[in-house]
C-alpha positions as CSV (number, residue, x, y, z in Angstrom):
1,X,74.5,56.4,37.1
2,X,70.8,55.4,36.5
3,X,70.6,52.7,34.4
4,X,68.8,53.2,30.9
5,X,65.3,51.7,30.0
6,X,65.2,48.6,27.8
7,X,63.2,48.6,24.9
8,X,60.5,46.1,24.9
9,X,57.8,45.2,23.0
10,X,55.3,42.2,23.5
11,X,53.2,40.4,21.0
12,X,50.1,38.9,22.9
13,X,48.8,35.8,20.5
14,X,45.7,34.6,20.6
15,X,47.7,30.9,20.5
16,X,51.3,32.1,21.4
17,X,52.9,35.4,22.5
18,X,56.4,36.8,22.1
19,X,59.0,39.6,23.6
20,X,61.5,41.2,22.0
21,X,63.9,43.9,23.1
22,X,66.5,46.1,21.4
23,X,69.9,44.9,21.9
24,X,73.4,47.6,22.8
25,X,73.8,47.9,19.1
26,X,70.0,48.8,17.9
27,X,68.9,45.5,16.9
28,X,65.5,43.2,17.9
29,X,66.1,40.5,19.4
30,X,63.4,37.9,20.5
31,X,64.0,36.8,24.3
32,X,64.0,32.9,24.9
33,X,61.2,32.0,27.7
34,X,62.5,29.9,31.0
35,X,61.5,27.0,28.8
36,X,64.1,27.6,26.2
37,X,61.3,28.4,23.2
38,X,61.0,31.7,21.3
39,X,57.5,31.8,22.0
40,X,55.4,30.8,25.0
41,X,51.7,29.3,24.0
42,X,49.0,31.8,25.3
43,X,47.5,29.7,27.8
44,X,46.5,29.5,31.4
45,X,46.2,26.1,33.7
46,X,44.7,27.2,37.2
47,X,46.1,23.9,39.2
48,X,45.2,23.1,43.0
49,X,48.4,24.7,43.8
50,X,49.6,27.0,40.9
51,X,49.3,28.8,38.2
52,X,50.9,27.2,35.1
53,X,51.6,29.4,32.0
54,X,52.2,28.1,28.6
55,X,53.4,24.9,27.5
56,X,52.8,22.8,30.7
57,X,49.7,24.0,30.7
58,X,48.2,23.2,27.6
59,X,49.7,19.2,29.1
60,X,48.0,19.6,32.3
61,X,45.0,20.8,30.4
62,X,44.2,17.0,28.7
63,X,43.6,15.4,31.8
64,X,41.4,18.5,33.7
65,X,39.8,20.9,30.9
66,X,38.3,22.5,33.4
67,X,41.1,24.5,34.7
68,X,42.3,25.4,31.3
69,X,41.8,28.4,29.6
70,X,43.2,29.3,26.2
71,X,42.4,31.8,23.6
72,X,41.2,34.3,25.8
73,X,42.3,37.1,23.7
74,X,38.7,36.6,21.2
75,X,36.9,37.6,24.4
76,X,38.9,40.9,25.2
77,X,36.1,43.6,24.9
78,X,33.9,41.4,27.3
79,X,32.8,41.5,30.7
80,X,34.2,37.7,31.1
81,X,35.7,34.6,29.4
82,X,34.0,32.4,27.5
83,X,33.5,29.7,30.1
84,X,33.8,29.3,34.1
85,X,37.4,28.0,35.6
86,X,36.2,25.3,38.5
87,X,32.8,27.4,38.3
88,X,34.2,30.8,38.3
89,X,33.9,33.5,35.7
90,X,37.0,35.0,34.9
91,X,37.8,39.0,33.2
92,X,39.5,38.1,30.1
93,X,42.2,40.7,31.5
94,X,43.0,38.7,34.4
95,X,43.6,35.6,32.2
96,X,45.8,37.7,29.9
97,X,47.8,39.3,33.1
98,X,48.8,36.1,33.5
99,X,50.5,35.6,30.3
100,X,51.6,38.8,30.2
101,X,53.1,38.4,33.4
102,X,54.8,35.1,33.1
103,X,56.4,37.2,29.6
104,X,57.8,39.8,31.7
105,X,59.2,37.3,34.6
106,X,61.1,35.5,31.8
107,X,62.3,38.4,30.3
108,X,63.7,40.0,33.3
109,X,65.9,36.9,33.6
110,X,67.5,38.4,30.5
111,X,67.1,42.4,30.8
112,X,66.7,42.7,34.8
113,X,63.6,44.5,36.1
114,X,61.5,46.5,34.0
115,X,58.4,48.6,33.8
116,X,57.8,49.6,30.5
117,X,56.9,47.6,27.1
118,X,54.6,48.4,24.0
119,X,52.2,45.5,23.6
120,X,50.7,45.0,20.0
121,X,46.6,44.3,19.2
122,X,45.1,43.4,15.9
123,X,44.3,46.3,13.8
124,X,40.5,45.6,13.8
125,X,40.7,45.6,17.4
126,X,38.2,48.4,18.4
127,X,38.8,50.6,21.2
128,X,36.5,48.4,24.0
129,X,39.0,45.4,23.3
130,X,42.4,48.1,23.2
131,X,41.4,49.1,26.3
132,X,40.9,45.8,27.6
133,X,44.8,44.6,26.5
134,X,46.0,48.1,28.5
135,X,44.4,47.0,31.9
136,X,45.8,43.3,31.2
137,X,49.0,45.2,31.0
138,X,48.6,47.5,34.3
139,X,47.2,44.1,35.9
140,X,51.0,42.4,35.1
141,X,52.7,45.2,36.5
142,X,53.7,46.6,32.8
143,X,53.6,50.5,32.3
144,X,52.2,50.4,28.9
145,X,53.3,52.9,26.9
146,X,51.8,52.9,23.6
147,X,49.4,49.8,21.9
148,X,50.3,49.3,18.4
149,X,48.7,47.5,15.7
150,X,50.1,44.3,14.8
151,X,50.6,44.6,10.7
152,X,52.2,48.5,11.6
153,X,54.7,46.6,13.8
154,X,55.8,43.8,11.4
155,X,55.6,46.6,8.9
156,X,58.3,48.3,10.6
157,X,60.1,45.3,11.8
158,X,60.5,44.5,7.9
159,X,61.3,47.9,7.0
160,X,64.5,48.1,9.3
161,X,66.1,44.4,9.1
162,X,64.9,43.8,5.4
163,X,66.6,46.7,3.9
164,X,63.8,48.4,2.0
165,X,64.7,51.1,4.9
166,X,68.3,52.8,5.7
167,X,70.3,53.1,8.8
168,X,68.4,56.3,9.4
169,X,65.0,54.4,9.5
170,X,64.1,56.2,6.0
171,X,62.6,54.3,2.8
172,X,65.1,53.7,-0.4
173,X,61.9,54.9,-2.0
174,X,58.6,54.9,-2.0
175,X,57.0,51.7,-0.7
176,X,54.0,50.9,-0.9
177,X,53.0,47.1,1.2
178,X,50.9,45.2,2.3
179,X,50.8,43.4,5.2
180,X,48.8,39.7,5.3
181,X,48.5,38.8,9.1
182,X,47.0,35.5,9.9
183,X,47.6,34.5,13.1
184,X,46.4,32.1,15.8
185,X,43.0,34.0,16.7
186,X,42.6,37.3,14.5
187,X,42.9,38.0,10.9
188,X,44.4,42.0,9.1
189,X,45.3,43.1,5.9
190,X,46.7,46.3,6.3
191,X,48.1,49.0,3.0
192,X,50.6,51.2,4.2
193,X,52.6,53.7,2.5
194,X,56.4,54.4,3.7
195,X,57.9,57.5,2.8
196,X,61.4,59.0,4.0
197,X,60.6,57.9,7.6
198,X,57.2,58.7,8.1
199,X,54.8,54.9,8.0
200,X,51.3,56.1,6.7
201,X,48.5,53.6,7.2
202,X,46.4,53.8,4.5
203,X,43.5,51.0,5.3
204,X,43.1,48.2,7.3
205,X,40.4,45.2,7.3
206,X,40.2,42.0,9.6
207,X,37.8,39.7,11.2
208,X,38.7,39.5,15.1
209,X,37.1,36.2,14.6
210,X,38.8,34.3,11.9
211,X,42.2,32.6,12.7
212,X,44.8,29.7,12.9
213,X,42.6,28.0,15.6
214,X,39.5,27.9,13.0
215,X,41.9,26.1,10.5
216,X,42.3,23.9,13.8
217,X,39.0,23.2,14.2
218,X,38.0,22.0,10.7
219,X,40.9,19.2,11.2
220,X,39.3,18.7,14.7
221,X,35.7,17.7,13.3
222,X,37.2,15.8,10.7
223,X,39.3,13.5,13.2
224,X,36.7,13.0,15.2
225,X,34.2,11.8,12.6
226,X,37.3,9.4,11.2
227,X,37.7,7.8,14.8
228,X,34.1,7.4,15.0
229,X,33.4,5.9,11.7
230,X,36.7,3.6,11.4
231,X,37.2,2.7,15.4
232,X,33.6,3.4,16.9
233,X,35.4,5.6,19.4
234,X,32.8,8.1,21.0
235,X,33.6,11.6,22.2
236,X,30.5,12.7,23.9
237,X,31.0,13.8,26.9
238,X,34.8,13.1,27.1
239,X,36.3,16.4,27.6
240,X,39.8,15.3,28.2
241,X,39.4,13.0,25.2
242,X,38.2,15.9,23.1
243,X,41.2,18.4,24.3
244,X,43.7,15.3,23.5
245,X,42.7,15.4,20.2
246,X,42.4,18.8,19.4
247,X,46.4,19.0,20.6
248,X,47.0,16.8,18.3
249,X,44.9,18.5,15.4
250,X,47.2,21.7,15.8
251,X,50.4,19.8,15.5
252,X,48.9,18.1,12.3
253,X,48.3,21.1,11.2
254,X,51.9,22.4,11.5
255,X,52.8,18.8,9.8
256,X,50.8,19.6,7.0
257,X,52.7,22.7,6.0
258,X,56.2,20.8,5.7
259,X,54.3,17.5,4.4
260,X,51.7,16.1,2.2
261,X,49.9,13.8,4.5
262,X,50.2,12.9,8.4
263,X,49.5,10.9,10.7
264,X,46.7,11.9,14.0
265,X,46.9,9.4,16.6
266,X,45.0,9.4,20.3
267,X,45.1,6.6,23.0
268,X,41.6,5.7,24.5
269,X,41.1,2.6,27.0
270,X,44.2,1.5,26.8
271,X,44.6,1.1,23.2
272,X,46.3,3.2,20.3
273,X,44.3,4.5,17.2
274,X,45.4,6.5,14.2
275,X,44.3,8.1,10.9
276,X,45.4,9.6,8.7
277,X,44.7,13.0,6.6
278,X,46.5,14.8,3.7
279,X,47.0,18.8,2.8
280,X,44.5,18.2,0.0
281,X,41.7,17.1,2.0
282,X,43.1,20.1,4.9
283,X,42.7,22.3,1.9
284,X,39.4,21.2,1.5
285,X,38.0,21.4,4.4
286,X,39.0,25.1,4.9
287,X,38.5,25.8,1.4
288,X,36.0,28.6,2.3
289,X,38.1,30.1,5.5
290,X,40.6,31.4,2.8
291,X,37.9,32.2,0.8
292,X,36.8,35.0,3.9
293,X,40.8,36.5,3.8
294,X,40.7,36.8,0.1
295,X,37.2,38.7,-0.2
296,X,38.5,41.0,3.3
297,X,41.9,41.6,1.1
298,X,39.8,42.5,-2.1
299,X,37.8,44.6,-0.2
300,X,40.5,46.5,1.5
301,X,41.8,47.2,-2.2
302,X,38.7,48.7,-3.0
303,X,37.9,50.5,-0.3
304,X,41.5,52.6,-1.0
305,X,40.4,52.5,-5.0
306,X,43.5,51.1,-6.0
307,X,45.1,47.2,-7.0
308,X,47.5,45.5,-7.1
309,X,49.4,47.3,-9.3
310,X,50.4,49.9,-7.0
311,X,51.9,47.4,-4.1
312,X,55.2,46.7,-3.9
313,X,55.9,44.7,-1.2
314,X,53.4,41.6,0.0
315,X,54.2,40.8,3.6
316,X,53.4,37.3,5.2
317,X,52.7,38.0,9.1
318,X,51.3,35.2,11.7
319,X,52.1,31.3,12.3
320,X,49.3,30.5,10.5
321,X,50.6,32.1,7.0
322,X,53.5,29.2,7.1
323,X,50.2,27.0,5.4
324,X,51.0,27.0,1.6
325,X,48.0,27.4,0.8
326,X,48.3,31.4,1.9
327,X,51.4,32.1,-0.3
328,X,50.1,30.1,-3.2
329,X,46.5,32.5,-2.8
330,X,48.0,35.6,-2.3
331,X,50.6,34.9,-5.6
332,X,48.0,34.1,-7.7
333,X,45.8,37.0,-6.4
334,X,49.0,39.6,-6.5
335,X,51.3,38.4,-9.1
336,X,53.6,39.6,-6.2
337,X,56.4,36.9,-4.3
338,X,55.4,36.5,-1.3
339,X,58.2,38.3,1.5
340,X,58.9,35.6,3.8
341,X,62.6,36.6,4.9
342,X,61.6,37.5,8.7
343,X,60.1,34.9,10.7
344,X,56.4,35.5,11.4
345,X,55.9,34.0,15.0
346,X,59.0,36.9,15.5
347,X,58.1,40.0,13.4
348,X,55.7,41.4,15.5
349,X,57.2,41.5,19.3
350,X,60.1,42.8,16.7
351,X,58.7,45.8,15.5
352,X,56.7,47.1,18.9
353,X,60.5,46.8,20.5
354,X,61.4,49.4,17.9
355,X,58.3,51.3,18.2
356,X,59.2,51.1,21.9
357,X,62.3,52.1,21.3
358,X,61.3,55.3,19.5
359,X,59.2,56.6,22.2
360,X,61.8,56.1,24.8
361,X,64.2,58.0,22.8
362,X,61.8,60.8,21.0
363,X,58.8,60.6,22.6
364,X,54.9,60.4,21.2
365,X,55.1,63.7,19.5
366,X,59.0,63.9,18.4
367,X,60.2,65.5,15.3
368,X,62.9,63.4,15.2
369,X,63.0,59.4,14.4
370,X,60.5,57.2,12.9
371,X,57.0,58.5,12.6
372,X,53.5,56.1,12.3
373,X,50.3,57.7,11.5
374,X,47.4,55.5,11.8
375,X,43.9,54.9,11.0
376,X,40.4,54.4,12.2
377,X,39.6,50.8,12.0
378,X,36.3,51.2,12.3
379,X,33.5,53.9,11.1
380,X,32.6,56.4,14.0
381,X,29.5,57.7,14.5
382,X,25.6,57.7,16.5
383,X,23.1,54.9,17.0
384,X,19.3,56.6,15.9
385,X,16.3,55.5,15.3
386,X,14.5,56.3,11.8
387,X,11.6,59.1,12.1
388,X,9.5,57.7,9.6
389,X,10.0,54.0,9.9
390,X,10.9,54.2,13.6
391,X,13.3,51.7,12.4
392,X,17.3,51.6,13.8
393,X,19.8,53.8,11.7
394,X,23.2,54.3,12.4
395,X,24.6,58.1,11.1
396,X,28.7,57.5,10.0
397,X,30.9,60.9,11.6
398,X,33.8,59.5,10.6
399,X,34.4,56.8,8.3
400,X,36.7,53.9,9.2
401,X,40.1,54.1,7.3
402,X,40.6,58.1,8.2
403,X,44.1,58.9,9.3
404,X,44.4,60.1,12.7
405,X,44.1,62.3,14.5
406,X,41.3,63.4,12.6
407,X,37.8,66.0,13.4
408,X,34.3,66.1,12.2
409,X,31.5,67.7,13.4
410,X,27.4,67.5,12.2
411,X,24.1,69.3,12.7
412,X,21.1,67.6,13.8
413,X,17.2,69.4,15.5
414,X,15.4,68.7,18.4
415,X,13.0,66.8,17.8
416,X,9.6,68.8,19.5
417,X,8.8,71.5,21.1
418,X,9.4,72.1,25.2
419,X,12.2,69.1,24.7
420,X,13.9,68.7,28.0
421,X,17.2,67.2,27.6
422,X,19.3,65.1,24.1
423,X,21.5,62.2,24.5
424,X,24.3,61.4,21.9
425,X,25.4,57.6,22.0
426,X,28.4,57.2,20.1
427,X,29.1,53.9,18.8
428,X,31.8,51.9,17.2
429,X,31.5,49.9,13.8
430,X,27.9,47.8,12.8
431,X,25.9,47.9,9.9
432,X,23.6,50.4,8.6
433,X,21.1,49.2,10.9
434,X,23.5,49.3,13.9
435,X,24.2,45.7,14.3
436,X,27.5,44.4,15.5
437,X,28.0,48.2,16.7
438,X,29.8,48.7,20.1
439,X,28.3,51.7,22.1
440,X,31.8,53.5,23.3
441,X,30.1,56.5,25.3
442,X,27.4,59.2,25.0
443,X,26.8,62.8,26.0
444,X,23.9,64.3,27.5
445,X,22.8,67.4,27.2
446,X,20.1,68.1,30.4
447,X,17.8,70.6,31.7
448,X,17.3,72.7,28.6
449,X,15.0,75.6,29.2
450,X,11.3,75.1,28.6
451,X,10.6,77.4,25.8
452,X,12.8,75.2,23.6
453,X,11.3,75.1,19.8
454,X,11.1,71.9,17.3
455,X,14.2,72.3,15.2
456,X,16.9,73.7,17.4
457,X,20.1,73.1,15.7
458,X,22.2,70.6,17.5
459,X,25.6,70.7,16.7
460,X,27.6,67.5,17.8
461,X,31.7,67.4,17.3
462,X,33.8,64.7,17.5
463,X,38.0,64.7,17.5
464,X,39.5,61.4,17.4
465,X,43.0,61.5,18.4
466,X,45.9,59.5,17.8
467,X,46.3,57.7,21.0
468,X,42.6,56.3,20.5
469,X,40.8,59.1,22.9
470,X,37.6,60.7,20.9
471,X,36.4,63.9,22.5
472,X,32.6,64.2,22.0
473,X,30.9,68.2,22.3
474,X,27.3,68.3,21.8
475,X,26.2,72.0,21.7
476,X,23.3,74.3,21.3
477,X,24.3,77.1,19.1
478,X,21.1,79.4,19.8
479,X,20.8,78.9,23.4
480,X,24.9,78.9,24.4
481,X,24.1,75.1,26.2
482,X,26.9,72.4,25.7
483,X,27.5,69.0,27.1
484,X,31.0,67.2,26.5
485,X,33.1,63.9,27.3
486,X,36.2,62.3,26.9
487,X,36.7,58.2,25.2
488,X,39.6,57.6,26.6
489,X,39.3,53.5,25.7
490,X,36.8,53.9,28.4
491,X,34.8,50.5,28.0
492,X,36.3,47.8,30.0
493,X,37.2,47.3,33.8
494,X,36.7,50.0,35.9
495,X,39.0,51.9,38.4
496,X,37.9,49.9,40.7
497,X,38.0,47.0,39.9
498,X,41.9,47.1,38.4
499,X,42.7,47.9,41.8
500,X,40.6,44.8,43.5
501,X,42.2,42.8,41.2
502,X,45.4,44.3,41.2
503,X,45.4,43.4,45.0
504,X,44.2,39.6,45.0
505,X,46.6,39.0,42.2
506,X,49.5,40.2,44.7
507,X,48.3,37.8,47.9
508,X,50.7,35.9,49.4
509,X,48.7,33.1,49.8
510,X,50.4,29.7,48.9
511,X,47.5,27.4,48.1
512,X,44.6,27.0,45.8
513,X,41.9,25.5,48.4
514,X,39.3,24.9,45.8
515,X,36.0,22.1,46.6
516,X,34.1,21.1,43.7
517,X,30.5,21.9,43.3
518,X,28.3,18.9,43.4
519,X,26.8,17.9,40.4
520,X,23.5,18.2,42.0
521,X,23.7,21.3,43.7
522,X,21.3,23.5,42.4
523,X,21.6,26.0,45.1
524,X,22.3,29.6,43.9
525,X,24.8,30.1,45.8
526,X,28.4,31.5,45.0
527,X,31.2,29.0,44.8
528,X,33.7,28.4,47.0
529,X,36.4,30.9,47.6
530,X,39.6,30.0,45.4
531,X,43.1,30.8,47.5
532,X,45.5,32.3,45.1
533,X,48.2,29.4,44.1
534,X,51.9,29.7,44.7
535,X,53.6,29.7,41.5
536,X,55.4,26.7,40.0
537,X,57.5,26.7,36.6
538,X,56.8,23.9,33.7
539,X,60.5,22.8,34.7
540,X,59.9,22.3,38.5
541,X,56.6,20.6,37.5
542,X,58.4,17.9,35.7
543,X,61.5,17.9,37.4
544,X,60.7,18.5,40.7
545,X,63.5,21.2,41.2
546,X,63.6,24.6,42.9
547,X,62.2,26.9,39.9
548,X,64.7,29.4,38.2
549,X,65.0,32.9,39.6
550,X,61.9,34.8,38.9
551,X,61.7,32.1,35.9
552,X,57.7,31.6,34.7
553,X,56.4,33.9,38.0
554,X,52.5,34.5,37.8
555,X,51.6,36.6,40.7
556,X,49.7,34.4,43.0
557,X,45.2,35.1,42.6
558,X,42.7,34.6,44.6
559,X,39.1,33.9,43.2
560,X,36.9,34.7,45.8
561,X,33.8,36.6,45.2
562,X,33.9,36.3,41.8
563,X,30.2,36.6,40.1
564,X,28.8,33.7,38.4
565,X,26.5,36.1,35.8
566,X,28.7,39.2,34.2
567,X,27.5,42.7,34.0
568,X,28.6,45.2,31.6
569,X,31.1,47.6,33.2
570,X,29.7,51.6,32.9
571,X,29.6,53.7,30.2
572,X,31.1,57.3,30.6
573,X,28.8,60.1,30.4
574,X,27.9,63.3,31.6
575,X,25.1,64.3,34.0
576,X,23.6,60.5,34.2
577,X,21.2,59.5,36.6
578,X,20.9,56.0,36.0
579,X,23.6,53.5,34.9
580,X,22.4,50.8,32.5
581,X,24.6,47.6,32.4
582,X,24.3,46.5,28.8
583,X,24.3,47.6,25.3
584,X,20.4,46.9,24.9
585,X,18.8,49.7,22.3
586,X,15.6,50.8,23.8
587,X,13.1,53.3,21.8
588,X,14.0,56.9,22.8
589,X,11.3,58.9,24.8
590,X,10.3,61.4,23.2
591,X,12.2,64.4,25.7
592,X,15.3,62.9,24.7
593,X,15.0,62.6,20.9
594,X,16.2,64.5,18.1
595,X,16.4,64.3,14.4
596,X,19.2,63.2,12.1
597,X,18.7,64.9,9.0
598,X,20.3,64.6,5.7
599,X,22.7,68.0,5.2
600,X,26.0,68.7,4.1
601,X,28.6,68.2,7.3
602,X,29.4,71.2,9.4
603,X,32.9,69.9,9.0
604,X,34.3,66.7,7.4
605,X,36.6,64.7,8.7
606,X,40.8,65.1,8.2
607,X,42.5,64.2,5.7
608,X,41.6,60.3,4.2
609,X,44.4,57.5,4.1
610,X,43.2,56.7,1.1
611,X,44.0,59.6,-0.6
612,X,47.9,58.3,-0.3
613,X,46.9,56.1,-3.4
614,X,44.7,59.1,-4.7
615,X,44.9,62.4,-5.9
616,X,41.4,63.4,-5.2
617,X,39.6,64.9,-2.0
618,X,37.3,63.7,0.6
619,X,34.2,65.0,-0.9
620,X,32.4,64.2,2.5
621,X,32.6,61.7,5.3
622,X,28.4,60.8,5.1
623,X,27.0,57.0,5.6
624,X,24.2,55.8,4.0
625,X,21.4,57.6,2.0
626,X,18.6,58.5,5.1
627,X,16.3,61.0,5.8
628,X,15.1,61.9,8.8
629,X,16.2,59.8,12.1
630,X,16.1,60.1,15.9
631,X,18.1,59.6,18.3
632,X,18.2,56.2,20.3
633,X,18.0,56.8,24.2
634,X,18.2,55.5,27.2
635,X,14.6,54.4,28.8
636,X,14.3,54.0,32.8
C-alpha cells in the first residue's frame, strides 16, 4: 500500500524559519529541529570543512564573519548576496537551499522522506523574489507546490485552531481581520475577509525592508557608542568584535520584551565590559521604525476605504510583534485586543501545512475544502516615456490590491509613420515616474509592414492568474499582427543555471580546500576553487559524535567558478535579438515607440478586493492623470 503524502509547510524567516506538518488526526504541529528548538535561525556558516546551518553557525560566525551569511532572504530577487563568502559571490537561492535543506533533513527524522511542502513569502514579495524562494526550493530537493503569503497562512492557522472557524474549515460568521506581521526581515498588514470557507484577501501593504533586525540594529549603534564613550573600546575594523556584539544586541532585545532594563556585555582583550540599556530608551531609539508600520497600516485602511470599525479580529504575526510596544500601538490605533493566543514564531509554518494539506487533498482548483483568493501586491502595468516632456511615466493596467485571477486590457498608437516593430515592458510596482519598478518581461511586436500609419491602435492585454503567471498579448487590430508571452515568475535563475547548481550542490566531495586571497593581490583573477564541505551537525561540532541520521544534512557545494561581478539573469521575450543584462531605462528609438494616451480602458480589471468592504464598483483601473507617453525601449 503506497504510503500517503505528509502535509508540510515551511516558513523561511529572514532571522529564523519553521516546519510544520499535519498530524493523523488533522492537526499542525511544529517539528523540533536535530537541535531540539522549534525554530532553526536562518543562517549559513561555510567552515573549511562543512556547512553549518543555524544555531552553530551564528557561534562560528563571531570568530570568522567572513564565512557567515545571514539574512539572505532581503536579497531574494537579486542576482547575488549582499557580500562575498571567502571572496565568492553567492545566488541568494543557494544560501537559502541550504536552510531549506537542513529544514527538510530534520524533518524527515520525524515524517521519513518527502518531496513535497508549501513554503510561505511575505505578501509584498513581488514576483522576481517568489520566484527566487521556488528555485531555493527546487535547489533543496523540495517539490514546491504552492508559495503562500505569510499573513494568509497565519490567517488560516488562526482561523482553524482559534475557533473563529468550524470543524468544517467554515467561519461562525463573517470575519473580518487583520493580520500585523512583523517579523525578523519583512514587514505586512494584510485585511482579509472570511466567509463560509472561502479566505478573501482584500489588501495588503509591507516594506520588504523593514523588520526585527532593524529594531536590532538601533540597539547595535547604541552599544557601540556606550562602549566607546564609557570604556574607550574601539570597533573599527574588528569584524568579529562587531558580530559579538550585535549577538548580543538581539538577545537584549528579546530581554527587553519580558523586562524593563538589561544588561549588554562583550569581552575584549581579556577583559569584561557591560552596559546597560532600558525598554524606554529601546523605545526611543526605534521610535520612528513603528512610526513606518503605523502609517503602512493607515494606509492599507485607506486604500480599502474603510477603518477600524469594520475589523474584527487584530492578529499579531512575527517574533518581533512579542515587543510591547506593537500591541500597546496597535490598541491604541484599533481600540481592538490584540489576538495573541497562537504563538507567532509557530503560526505561519502552521497555516502553509494546512494550505498544504488542502492541495494534497482537493487540489488548486477544488470545489471542495478551504478556498483562498488573493491579491496583487503590487500595481501592474508599462514603463513609458512622456511625449511632451520626454520625461519617465509609468501607465498602471492593474492596480495593486485586485483579486486574482484578474484581466485588463488597454489601447495605445504607434507612434509615426513606416514604424517597424513596438516593444511592451511590463513592470512591477515604482512610482509614477517608474522608480523602485521591477521590469518582469516585455513583448515585441517585429517586422510590421512598411506602410504602417501614425496612430495604429495597439491593443495590449494582460491576464494575471492566480498562481502568479501574467499572460501579456500585444496586438494590432487593423493589420491582424500579434506578439505574446508568458510571466511565469520568470526573473531569477535560469534553467540552466538551477541545474549547474543543482549538480555542485550534490558533489561528493568531502573537503572545503579554500586559500585566502592575499590582501595585496590586486590581480583580477578568479578565486580559488572552493571544494564542497562534508556536512557536520551543531551537535557533532561540539560534541565530537557521529551526527544523527540525516540530522542537519546540507548537501555538500562546490564554489568554483563562481563570478566575482553579478549579471542580471534574462528577461523573457519574444523575437529578441539582443539580451540586455540589467534593468537600465534607455530612451526608446523612435521605430520602437508608441504613444500612451489618456482613454477609457478597453477592459478593466476583475473584480476589486476592496469592494468586500464596499458596495460600489471599480469605476476604472487608470494610474495617474497623463497625457500623451511613449514607450521606453530597448537601445543596442
Amino acid at each position: 500500500m503506497e504510503k500517503p503524502e505528509v502535509s508540510v509547510g515551511i516558513d523561511l524567516g529572514t532571522t529564523f524559519s519553521a516546519v510544520a506538518h499535519i498530524d493523523s488526526e488533522g492537526r499542525p504541529l511544529t517539528i523540533i529541529n536535530s537541535e531540539g528548538e522549534l525554530t532553526t535561525p536562518s543562517a549559513v556558516f561555510f567552515d573549511h570543512d562543512a556547512v553549518i546551518v543555524g544555531t552553530e553557525a551564528t557561534i562560528a560566525g563571531e570568530s570568522d564573519t567572513d564565512r557567515l551569511a545571514r539574512n539572505a532572504k532581503r536579497d531574494m530577487g537579486g542576482a547575488r548576496y549582499r557580500k562575498k563568502i571567502r571572496d565568492c559571490f553567492l545566488p541568494p537561492e543557494v544560501i537559502q537551499s541550504l536552510i531549506l535543506n537542513r529544514l527538510k533533513s530534520d524533518a524527515e527524522l520525524k515524517l521519513g522522506e518527502f518531496q513535497k511542502a508549501v513554503i510561505t513569502v511575505p505578501a509584498y514579495f513581488n514576483e522576481p523574489r517568489r520566484k527566487a524562494t521556488q528555485d531555493a526550493g527546487e535547489l533543496a530537493g523540495i517539490d514546491v507546490i504552492d508559495i503562500i503569503n505569510e499573513p494568509t497562512a497565519a490567517a488560516l492557522a488562526y482561523g482553524v485552531q482559534q475557533g473563529f472557524l468550524n470543524a468544517q474549515g467554515s467561519a461562525k460568521k463573517i470575519e473580518r481581520v487583520l493580520v500585523y506581521d512583523l517579523g525578523g526581515g519583512t514587514f505586512d498588514v494584510t485585511l482579509m475577509e472570511i466567509k463560509n470557507s472561502h479566505f478573501n484577501t482584500i489588501g495588503t501593504a509591507g516594506d520588504v525592508y523593514l523588520g526585527g533586525i532593524d529594531w536590532d540594529h538601533r540597539i547595535f549603534d547604541f552599544a557601540m557608542k556606550e562602549f566607546e564613550t564609557k570604556h574607550q573600546i574601539s570597533f573599527e575594523d574588528d569584524n568579529s568584535l562587531k558580530e559579538k556584539l550585535m549577538n548580543q544586541c538581539i538577545r537584549a532585545k528579546a530581554s527587553l520584551s519580558a523586562r524593563s532594563q538589561t544588561i549588554i556585555r562583550i569581552e575584549h582583550n581579556g577583559e569584561r565590559y557591560k552596559i546597560e540599556i532600558t525598554r524606554a530608551e529601546f523605545e526611543d531609539l526605534t521610535r520612528d521604525l513603528l512610526e513606518r508600520t503605523k502609517l503602512t497600516t493607515e494606509r492599507l485602511l485607506r486604500d480599502a476605504k474603510t477603518d477600524w470599525s469594520a475589523v474584527t479580529k487584530l492578529l499579531l504575526v512575527g517574533g518581533s510583534t512579542r515587543m510591547p510596544m506593537v500591541a500597546k500601538m496597535l490598541e491604541k490605533m484599533s481600540g481592538l485586543k490584540v489576538d495573541r493566543t497562537l504563538s507567532p514564531d509557530e503560526c505561519v509554518a502552521h497555516g502553509a501545512a494546512i494550505y498544504a494539506d488542502i492541495l494534497l487533498k482537493y487540489g488548486q482548483d477544488a470545489g471542495t475544502g478551504i478556498s483562498i483568493k488573493n491579491v496583487n501586491s503590487h500595481d501592474l502595468g508599462v514603463l513609458g516615456i512622456d511625449s511632451k516632456t520626454q520625461t519617465q511615466r509609468r501607465k498602471i493596467v492593474i492596480p495593486r490590491n485586485h483579486s486574482l485571477p484578474t484581466k485588463a486590457s488597454r489601447k495605445f498608437r504607434t507612434a509615426k509613420d513606416g514604424q517597424t516593430q513596438i516593444i511592451v515592458r511590463v513592470i512591477e510596482g515604482g512610482t509614477d515616474t517608474g522608480q523602485g519598478a521591477t521590469m518582469i518581461g516585455k513583448c515585441i511586436v517585429q517586422d510590421l509592414p512598411p506602410d504602417i500609419k501614425k496612430g495604429t491602435e495597439i491593443v495590449v492585454s494582460f491576464n494575471y492568474l492566480s498562481s502568479g503567471r501574467i499572460d501579456v498579448v500585444a496586438e494590432i487590430p487593423d493589420l491582424n499582427i500579434s506578439a505574446d508571452t508568458a510571466i511565469n515568475r520568470a526573473d531569477g535563475m535560469t534553467r540552466a543555471d538551477i541545474l549547474s547548481w543543482k549538480e555542485k550542490l550534490a558533489s561528493d566531495a568531502d573537503l572545503l580546500d579554500f586559500q585566502e586571497s592575499s590582501e595585496n593581490d590586486n590581480s583580477a583573477t578568479a578565486p580559488p576553487p572552493l571544494a564542497p564541505p562534508t556536512v557536520a551537525t551543531a551537535t557533532q561540532l561540539n560534541n565530537q559524535k557521529p551526527p544523527l541520521a540525516k540530522a542537519a544534512i546540507v548537501p555538500a557545494i562546490r564554489l568554483n567558478n563562481l563570478e566575482t561581478d553579478s549579471k542580471k539573469p534574462p528577461i523573457p521575450e519574444i523575437k529578441v535579438t539582443k539580451q540586455k543584462t540589467n534593468r537600465k531605462i534607455d530612451i526608446p528609438s523612435d521605430e520602437e515607440m508608441f504613444v500612451f494616451e489618456e482613454q477609457s480602458p478597453t477592459s478593466a480589471p476583475g473584480e476589486s478586493a476592496l469592494d468586500f468592504l464596499n458596495d460600489t464598483s471599480n469605476s476604472s483601473a487608470e494610474g495617474s492623470e497623463l497625457d500623451d507617453f511613449l514607450s521606453d525601449l530597448d537601445v543596442d
